[in-house]
N, C-alpha and C positions, 0 to 999 in steps of 0.2 A: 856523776849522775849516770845512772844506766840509762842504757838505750830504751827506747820508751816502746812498746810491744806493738802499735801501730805502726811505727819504720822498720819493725823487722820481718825477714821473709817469709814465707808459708809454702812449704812443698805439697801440692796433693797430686797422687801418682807420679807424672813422669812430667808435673809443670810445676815450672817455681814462682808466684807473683811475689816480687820484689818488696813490696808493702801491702800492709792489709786495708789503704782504702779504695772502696768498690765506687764506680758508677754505677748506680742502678740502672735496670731496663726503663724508660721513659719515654712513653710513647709522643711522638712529634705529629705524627699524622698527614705529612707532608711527601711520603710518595708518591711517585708514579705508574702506574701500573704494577704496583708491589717494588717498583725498583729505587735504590737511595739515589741519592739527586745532590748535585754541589752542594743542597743545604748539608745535609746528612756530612756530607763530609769534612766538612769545616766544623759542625757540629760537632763528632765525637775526634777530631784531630787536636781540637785545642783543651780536650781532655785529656791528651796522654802529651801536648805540654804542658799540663798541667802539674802531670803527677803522679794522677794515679795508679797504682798499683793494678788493677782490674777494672775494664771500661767491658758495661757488659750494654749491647747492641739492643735497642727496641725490640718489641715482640715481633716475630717477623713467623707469618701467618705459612701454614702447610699444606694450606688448598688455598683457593681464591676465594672462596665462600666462607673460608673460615677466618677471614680480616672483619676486624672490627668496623671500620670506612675504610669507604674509598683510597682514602689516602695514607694506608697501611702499609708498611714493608713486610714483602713476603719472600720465601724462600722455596716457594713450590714449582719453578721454573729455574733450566739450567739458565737461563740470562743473570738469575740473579744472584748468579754466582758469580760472575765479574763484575756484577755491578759492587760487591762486595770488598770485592781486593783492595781497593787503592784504603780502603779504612782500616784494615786489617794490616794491613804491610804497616803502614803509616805508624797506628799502634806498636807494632811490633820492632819497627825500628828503632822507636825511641826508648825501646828497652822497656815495655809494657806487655800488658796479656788482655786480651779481648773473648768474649763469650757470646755467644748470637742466644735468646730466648726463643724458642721454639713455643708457636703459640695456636689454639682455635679458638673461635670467638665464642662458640655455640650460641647459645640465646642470645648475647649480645652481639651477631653480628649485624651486619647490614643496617648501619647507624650513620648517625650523622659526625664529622670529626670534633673534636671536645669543641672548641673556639666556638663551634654553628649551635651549640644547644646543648652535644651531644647526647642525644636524644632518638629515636624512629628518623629517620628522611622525608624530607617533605618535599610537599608537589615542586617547590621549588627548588629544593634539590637536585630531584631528578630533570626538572627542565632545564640547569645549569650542567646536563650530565653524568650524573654519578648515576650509577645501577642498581637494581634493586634483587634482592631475591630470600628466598626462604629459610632459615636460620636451621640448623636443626642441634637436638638437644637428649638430654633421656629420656625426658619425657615432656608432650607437649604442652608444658607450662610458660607464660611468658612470662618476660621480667618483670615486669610491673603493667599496670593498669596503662594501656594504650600505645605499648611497642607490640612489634612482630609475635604471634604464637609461632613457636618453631615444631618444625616436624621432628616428633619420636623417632629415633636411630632405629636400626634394625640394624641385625648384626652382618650386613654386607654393609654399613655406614662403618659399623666399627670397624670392621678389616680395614677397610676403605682408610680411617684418619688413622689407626695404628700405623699402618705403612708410610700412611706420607710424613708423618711425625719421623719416621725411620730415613725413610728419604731423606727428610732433612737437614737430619743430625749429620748425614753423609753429606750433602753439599754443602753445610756449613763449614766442615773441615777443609772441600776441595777450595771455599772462598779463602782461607788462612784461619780460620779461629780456633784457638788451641784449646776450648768448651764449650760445651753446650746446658741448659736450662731449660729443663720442662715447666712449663707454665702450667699450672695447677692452683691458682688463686683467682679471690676477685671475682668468681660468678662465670668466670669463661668455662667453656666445654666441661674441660678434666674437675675443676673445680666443684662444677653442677653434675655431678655423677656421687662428688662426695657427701654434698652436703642435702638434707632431707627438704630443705625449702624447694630443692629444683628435681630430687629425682623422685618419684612416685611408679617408678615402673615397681612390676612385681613378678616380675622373672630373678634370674641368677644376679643380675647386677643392680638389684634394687629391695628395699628393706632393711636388713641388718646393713649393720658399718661392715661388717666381713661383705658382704656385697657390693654396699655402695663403692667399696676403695677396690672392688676386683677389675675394673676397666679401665682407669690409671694405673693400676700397677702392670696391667699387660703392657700399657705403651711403656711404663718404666724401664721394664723387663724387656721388650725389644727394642728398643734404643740403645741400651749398655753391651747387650747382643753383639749392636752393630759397630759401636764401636771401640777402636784398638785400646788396650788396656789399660796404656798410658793416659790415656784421655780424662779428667776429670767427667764428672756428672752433677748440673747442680739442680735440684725444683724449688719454683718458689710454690709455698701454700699460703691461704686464708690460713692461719692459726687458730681465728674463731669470724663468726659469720657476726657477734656483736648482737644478735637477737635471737630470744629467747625461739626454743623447740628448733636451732638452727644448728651450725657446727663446734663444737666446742672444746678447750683445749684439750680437753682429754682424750678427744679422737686423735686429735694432733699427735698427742704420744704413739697410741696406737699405729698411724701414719707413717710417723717418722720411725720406728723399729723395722715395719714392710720393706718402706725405702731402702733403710739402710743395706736389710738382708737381699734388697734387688740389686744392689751395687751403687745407689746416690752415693756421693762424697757428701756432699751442703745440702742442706735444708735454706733455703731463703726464707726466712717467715718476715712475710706481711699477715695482713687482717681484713677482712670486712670485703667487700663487692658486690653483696646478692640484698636484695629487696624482697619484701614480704608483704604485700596488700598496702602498696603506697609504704612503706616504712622502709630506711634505711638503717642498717647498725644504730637501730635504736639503743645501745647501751654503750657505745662507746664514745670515752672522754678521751680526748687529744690533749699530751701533753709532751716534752723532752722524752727521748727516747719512751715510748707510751708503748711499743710494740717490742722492746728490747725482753721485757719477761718472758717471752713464748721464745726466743732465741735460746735463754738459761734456762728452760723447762726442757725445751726437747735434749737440750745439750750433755742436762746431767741426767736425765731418763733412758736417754737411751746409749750417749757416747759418741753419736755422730755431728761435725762440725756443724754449726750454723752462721748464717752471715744476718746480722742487726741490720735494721730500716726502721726507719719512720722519725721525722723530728730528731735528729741528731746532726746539731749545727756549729756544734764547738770541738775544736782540736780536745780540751781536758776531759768533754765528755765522752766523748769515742777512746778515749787511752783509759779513762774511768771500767769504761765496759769491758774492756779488754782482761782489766787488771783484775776485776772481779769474776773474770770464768764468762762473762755473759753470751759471749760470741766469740767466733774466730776472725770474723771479717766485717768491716761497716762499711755500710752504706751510705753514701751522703749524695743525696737527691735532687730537691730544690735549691739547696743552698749551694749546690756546686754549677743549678744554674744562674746563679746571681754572682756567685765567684768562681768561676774555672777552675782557678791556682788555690784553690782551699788545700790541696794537698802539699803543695813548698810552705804556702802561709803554716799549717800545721805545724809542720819543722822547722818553723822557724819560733814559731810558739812553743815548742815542747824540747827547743835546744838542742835539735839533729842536725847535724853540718850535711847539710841535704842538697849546698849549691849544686854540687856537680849532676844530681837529678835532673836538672833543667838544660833545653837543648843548648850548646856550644856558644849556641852567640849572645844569650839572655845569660847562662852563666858571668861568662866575661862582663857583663855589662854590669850586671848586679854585685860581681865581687867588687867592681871601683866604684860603685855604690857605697857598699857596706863597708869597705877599709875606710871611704869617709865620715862615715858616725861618730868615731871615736870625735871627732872637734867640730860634729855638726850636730846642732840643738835639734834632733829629729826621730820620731819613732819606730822600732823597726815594722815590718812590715804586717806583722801577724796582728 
């Protein structure tokens, strides 16, 4: 049996991930002053004993105002560049690769954390603490009926999040992390510049798609600027916004040819995040891999790699997508938080002699495990 295209490695520029499954970015909502906290790090430590190939870090915000809550990770303070290390080594020691997503909230910041509503902040919120302030956006539309209106950018805002986006790609390096991820989905900032639901300006970055995508592509374009050549580059986008007169995959093509000629390596496609008069992704149906199409669309459109997300919770079905062209790399999300070791369990399901993956002293333990099967009534572990 060949070796199954999930356990094998993937060079992009001057960084090799040993396997092609990803942790997604997954917001936890659990720091402190933008900084990761023991959660955080036990958090994404027992994802690279896990396994995985690519453990890519929370969105971790490039001002302070540009965190979704309170209890966001950010990277717009040199603090939170050690606070970053011990996750980064940790990954990296066990023979993994780590990604920080570089994120602004726009319209969606100054929220409440998912578990509270996530929703506007309430009185009670803020009397338990949390801050409040003005979101800013394209244009000042809010996200739905009864969150924050944010204030319209001017183009000393843009300079402003261009650079710190810059900035951060740069401390994210000096924390350890061998990539970075521009967040461009989901209704945040970059996102709502692309899609028509959020931007209504009628200057140069508003109107045509040649407009809406010229204010992401500057941050694109001085991000990869800033960093050394070796560096991968990856964005996640909405692929489509799921309602109608919103964004649509065909922009996506469009998108992803910019990207590519700005220097992206990945495409991340997800889908959906922006609201439209109370309605959300009014047309979209969730199913297995449901968001894997726009992965094979940009892939063979334009040529440039993409990494699969959404509902992909089975070893056969992420080696399926692989085998068909549909991605370069998968993502596995929720189900990696209900099982960590999804990435050994894979290999062990897909018949990769994957023990030595596993740190030193869980290998050993599991190989006298596994020599006992042969005369013990039991199933292996996948």
């Amino acid at each position: 049996m060949s070796q199954p295209i999930l356990f094998t490695p993937l060079t992009i520029r001057g960084v090799t991930i040993p396997n092609r499954v990803v942790i997604p970015p997954m917001d936890m909502y659990c720091a402190e002053d933008g900084h990761v906290t023991d959660f955080h790090r036990t958090h994404y430590g027992k994802f690279a004993f896990g396994g995985a190939g690519l453990i890519f870090v929370e969105a971790a915000a490039v001002t302070r105002t540009g965190r979704i809550s309170n209890g966001c990770t950010g990277i717009y303070h040199d603090s939170h560049v050690e606070a970053f290390r011990p996750i980064t080594a940790q990954i990296r020691g066990l023979g993994f690769r780590s990604c920080l997503q570089l994120a602004h909230a726009g319209r969606k910041a100054a929220t409440q954390r998912a578990w509270e509503g996530n929703g506007p902040l309430t009185q009670e919120n803020l009397e338990a603490g949390d801050e409040s302030w003005t979101p800013i956006a394209p244009s000042a539309v809010a996200f739905t009926e009864g969150w924050l209106e944010p204030r319209e950018m001017d183009r000393a805002d843009m300079d402003e999040v261009r650079e710190a986006f810059v900035t951060g790609a740069q401390r994210a390096l000096e924390a350890g992390f061998d990539m970075v991820e521009i967040h461009m989905a989901h209704g945040y900032l970059l996102q709502s510049f692309l899609t028509p639901l959020a931007n209504r300006r009628e200057d140069a970055y508003g109107g045509s798609l040649e407009n809406r995508m010229r204010y992401p592509l500057e941050v694109v374009r001085a991000v990869r600027a800033a960093l050394p050549d070796d560096v991968p580059l990856f964005t996640r986008i909405s692929a489509t916004d799921w309602i109608d007169g919103g964004w649509e995959p065909g922009d996506s093509v469009a998108l992803a040819k910019a990207l590519k000629q700005a220097g992206v390596d990945v495409v991340d496609c997800s889908s959906g995040g922006n609201m439209l008069h109370g309605a959300t992704n009014s047309n979209l149906a969730r199913g297995p891999a449901y968001q894997a199409q726009f992965a094979k669309l940009l892939r063979e459109e334009t040529g440039i790699m993409t990494q699969a997300v959404g509902l992909i919770r089975t070893p056969d079905l992420a080696e399926q997508l692989l085998q068909e062209g549909q991605a370069d790399l998968i993502a596995i999300g929720r189900q990696s938080l209900f099982n960590p070791y999804w990435a050994h369990h894979a290999a062990e399901r897909l018949g990769v002699p994957d023990w030595e993956a596993w740190p030193a002293p869980y290998a050993w333990w599991l190989s006298r495990w596994k020599r006992g099967l042969a005369s013990m009534d039991e199933e292996p572990l996948a």
